[in-house]
C-alpha positions as CSV (number, residue, x, y, z in Angstrom):
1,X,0.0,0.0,0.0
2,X,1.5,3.6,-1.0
3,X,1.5,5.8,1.6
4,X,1.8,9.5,0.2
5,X,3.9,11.7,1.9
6,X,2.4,14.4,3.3
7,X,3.1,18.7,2.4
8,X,6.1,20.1,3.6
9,X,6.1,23.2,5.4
10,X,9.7,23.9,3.5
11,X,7.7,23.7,0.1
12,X,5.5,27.2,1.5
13,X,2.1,25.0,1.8
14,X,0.6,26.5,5.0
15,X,-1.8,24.3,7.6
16,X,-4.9,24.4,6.6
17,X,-8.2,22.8,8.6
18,X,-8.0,19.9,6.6
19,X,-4.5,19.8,7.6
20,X,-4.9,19.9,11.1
21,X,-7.8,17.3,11.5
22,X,-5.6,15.2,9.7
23,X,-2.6,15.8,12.3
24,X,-5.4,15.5,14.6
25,X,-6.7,11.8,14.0
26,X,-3.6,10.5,13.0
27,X,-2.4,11.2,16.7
28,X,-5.2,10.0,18.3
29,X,-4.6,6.6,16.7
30,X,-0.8,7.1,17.4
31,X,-2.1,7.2,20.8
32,X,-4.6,4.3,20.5
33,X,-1.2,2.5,19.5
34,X,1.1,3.8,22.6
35,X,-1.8,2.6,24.8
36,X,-1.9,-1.3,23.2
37,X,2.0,-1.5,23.9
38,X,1.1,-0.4,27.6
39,X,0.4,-4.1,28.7
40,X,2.0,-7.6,28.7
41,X,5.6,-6.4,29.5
42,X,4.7,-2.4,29.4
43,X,6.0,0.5,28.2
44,X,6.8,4.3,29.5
45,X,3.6,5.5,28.5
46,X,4.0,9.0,30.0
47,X,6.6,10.2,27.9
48,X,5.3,8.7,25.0
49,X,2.2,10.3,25.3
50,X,3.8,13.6,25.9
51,X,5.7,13.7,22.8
52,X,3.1,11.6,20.0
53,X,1.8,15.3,18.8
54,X,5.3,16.5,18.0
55,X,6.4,13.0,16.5
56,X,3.5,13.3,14.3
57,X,3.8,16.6,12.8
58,X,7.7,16.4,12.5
59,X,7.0,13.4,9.7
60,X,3.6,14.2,8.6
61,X,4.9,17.9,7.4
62,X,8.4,18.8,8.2
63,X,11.0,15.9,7.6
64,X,12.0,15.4,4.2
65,X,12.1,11.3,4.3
66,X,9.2,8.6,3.7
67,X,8.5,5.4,3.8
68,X,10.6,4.7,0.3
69,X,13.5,7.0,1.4
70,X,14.8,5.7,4.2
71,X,18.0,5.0,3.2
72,X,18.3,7.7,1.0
73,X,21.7,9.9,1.9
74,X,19.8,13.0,0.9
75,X,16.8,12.5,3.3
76,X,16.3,14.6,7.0
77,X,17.5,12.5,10.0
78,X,15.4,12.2,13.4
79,X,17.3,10.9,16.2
80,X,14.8,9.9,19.5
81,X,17.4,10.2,22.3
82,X,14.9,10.3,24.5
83,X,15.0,6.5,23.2
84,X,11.9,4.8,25.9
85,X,9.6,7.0,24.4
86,X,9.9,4.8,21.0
87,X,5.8,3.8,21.1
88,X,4.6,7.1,20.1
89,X,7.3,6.3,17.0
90,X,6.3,3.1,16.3
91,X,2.7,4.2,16.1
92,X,3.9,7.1,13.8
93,X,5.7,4.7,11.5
94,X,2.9,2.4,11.8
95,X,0.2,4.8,10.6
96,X,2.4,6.4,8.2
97,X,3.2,3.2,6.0
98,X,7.0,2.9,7.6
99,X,6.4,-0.8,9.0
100,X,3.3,-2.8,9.3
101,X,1.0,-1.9,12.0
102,X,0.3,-5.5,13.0
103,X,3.9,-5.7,13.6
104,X,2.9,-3.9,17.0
105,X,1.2,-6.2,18.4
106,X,4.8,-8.0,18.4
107,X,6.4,-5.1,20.9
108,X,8.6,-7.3,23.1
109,X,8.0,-10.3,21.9
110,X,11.7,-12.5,20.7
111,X,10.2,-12.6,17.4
112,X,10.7,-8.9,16.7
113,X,13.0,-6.0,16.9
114,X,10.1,-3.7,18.9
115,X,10.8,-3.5,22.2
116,X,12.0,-0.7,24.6
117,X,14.0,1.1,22.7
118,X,14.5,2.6,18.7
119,X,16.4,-0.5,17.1
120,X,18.1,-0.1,13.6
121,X,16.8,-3.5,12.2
122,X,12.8,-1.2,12.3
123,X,12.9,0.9,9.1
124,X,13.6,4.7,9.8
125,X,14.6,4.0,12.6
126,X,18.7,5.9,12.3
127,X,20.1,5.1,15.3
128,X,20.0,2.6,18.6
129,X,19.1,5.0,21.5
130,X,18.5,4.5,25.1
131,X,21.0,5.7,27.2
132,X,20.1,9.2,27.5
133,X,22.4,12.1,26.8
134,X,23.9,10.6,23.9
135,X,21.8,11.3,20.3
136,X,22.6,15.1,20.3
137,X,26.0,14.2,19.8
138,X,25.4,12.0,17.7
139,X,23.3,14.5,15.1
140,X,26.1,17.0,15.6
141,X,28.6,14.5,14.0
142,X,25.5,13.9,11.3
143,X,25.1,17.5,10.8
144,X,28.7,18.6,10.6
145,X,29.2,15.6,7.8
146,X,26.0,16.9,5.9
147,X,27.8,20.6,6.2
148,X,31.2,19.1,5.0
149,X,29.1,17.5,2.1
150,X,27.9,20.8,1.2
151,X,24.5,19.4,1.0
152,X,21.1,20.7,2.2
153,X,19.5,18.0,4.3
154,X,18.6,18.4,8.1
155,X,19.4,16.5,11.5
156,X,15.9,16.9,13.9
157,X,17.0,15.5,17.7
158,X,14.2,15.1,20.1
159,X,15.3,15.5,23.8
160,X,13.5,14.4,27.3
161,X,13.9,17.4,29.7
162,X,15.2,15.3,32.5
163,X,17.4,14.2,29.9
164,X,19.1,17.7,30.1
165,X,21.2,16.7,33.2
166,X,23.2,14.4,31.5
167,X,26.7,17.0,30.7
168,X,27.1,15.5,27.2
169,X,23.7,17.5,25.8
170,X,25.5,20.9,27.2
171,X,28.7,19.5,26.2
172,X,26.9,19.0,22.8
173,X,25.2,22.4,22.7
174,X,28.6,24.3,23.1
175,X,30.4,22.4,20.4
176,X,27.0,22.9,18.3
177,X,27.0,26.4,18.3
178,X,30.8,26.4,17.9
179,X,30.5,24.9,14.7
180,X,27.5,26.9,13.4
181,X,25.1,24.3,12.7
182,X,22.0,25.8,11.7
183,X,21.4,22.2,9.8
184,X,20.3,21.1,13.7
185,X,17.4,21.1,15.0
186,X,17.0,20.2,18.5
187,X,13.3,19.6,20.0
188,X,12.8,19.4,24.2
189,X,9.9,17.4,25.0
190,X,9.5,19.4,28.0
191,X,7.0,17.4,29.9
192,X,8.1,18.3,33.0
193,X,9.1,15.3,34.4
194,X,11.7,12.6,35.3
195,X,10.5,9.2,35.6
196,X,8.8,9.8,39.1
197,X,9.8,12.9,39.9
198,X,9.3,17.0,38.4
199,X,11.9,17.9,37.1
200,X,12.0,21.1,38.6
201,X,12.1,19.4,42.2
202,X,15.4,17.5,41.7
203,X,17.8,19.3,39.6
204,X,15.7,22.8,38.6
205,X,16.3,23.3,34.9
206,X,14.6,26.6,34.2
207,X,15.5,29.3,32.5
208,X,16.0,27.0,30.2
209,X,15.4,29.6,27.0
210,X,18.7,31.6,28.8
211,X,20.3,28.4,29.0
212,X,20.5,27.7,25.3
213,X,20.5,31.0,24.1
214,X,23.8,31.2,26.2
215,X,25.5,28.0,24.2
216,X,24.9,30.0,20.9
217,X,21.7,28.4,19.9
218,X,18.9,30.1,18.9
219,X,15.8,29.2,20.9
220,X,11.8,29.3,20.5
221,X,9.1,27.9,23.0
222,X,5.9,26.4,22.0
223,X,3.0,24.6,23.2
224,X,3.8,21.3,21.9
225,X,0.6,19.8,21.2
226,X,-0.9,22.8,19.2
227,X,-0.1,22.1,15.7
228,X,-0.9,26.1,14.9
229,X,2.3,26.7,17.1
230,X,4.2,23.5,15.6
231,X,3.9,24.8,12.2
232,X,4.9,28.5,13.2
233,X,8.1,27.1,14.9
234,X,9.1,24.8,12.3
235,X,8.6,27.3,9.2
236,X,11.8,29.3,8.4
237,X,14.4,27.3,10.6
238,X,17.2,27.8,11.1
239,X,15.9,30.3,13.0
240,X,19.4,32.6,12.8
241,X,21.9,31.7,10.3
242,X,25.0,30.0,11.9
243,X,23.1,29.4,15.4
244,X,21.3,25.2,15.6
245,X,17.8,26.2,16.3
246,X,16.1,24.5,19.5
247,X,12.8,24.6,20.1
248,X,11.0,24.2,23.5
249,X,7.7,22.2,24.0
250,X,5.6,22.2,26.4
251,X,4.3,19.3,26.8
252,X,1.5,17.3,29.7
253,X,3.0,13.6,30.4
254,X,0.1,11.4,29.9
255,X,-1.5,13.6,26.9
256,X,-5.0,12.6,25.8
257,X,-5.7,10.0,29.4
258,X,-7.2,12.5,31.7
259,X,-6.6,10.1,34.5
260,X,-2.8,9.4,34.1
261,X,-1.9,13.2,33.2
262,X,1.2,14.3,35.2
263,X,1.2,11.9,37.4
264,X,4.3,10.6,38.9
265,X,4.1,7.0,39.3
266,X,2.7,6.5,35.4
267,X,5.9,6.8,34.1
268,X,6.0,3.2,33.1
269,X,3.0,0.9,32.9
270,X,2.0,-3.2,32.6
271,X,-1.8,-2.6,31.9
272,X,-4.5,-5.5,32.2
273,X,-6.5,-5.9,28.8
274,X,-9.5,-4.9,30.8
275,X,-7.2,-1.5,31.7
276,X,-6.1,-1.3,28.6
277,X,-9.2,-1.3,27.4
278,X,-10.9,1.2,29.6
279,X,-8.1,3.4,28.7
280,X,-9.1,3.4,24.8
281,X,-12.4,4.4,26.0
282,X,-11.4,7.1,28.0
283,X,-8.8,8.4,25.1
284,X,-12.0,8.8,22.9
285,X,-14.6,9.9,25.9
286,X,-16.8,7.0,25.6
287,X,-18.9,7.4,28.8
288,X,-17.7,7.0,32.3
289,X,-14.8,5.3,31.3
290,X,-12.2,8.0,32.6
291,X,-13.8,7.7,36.2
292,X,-13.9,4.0,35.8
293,X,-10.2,4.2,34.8
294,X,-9.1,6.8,38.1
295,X,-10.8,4.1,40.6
296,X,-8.5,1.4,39.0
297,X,-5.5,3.6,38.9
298,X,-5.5,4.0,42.3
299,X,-3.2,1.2,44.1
């Protein structure tokens, strides 16, 4: 089945409704997705959840790369460091003709590469990620190569914020805006957590727009599920010539389940079916099932 790649935002084609409902339903079956691999091993819903909007729109309209180019030297990289969020990836490739969606139901089973963590052997996927703090490093050295190669593609790296304690990212950042790589694009997933904890409670990370504006980046904060402010970020990057761009995202761990929304302990779930299912309900607002889901929630 061809899957057509969706417009650019490079190629001038603005967001229209159309565009957005589209955005829209494809990320509420991304979701639908995240919450199926929440059960018979689990999976950091959360996180995944947090970040499925962004994931969405980054290949529906702004990376240059489909299903039939993804080996193609001349296509836009995305690097998940934040690598435990892979589900809301999976359900993006999965929806957007990358891999097979009934592949899913194989997510950490020993007869398939999904599991935990992006794995190379899953088309698109660039890079093994997992232990965090190492992918922006890794799309600097991609981005300085496509800058030696004097060609015109683009390195997209999405971060966790806990993520941001780890010294290599700031390590990363310096040599970034050293270099002048306004081929990199950085994204914070800025959910405001780390696994069980707020971010802001064990290592404070705010002002974080200072922060990177200090390491020679140039920096723009969204809200990252409103595709209005996606497409405004994302249109007309780099944002400075010579300066990587980042852009800041708000984000609510949990998006889309009322009754798991930034809360600590749902970092990382094992699900019944009868959960699981509840949860579905609830993600589309069939009935009670969101009140249903909070009195089962709570152990």
């Amino acid at each position: 089945m061809e899957f057509p790649h969706h417009l650019k935002v490079q190629s001038g084609n603005a967001m229209n409704a159309s565009d957005k409902q589209e955005l829209q339903q494809t990320a509420i079956r991304v979701r639908e997705h995240i919450i199926r691999m929440a059960t018979d091993g689990g999976c950091f819903i959360g996180a995944s959840l947090s970040c499925a909007d962004l994931i969405v729109y980054l290949y529906s309209r702004v990376l240059d790369i489909s299903p039939q180019r993804v080996s193609d030297p001349g296509r836009d990289y995305f690097l998940l460091s934040k690598g435990h969020d892979v589900p809301a990836v999976y359900g993006t490739f999965a929806e957007l003709g990358y891999i097979n969606a009934a592949r899913l139901a194989n997510h950490l089973h020993t007869n398939d590469s999904i599991y935990w963590h992006p794995n190379r052997d899953i088309p698109g996927v660039e890079f093994h990620s997992g232990s965090l703090g190492h992918l922006l490093s890794v799309g600097i050295g991609v981005a300085l190569d496509i800058k030696l190669r004097k060609t015109s593609n683009k390195v997209y790296v999405m971060l966790g914020d806990g993520e941001l304690n780890e010294g290599s990212i700031w390590e990363g950042c310096l040599v970034a805006g050293a270099h002048g790589l306004d081929n990199l694009v950085a994204i914070v997933d800025r959910n405001g957590f780390q696994a069980n904890m707020r971010t802001e409670d064990l290592i404070p990370l705010e002002p974080l727009e200072d922060k990177f504006t200090a390491f020679g980046w140039s920096v723009r904060r969204i809200n990252g599920h409103a595709y209005e402010e996606m497409e405004a970020a994302f249109t007309g990057h780099p944002f400075e010539k010579g300066k990587p761009s980042m852009i800041i995202a708000d984000t609510v761990r949990g998006k889309g389940l009322p009754s798991i929304e930034a809360r600590p302990d749902r970092w990382f779930v094992n699900f019944t079916a009868e959960e699981i299912d509840m949860l579905l309900d609830e993600l589309h607002g069939i009935g009670d099932a969101a009140l249903k889901s909070e009195s089962l929630y709570v152990r």
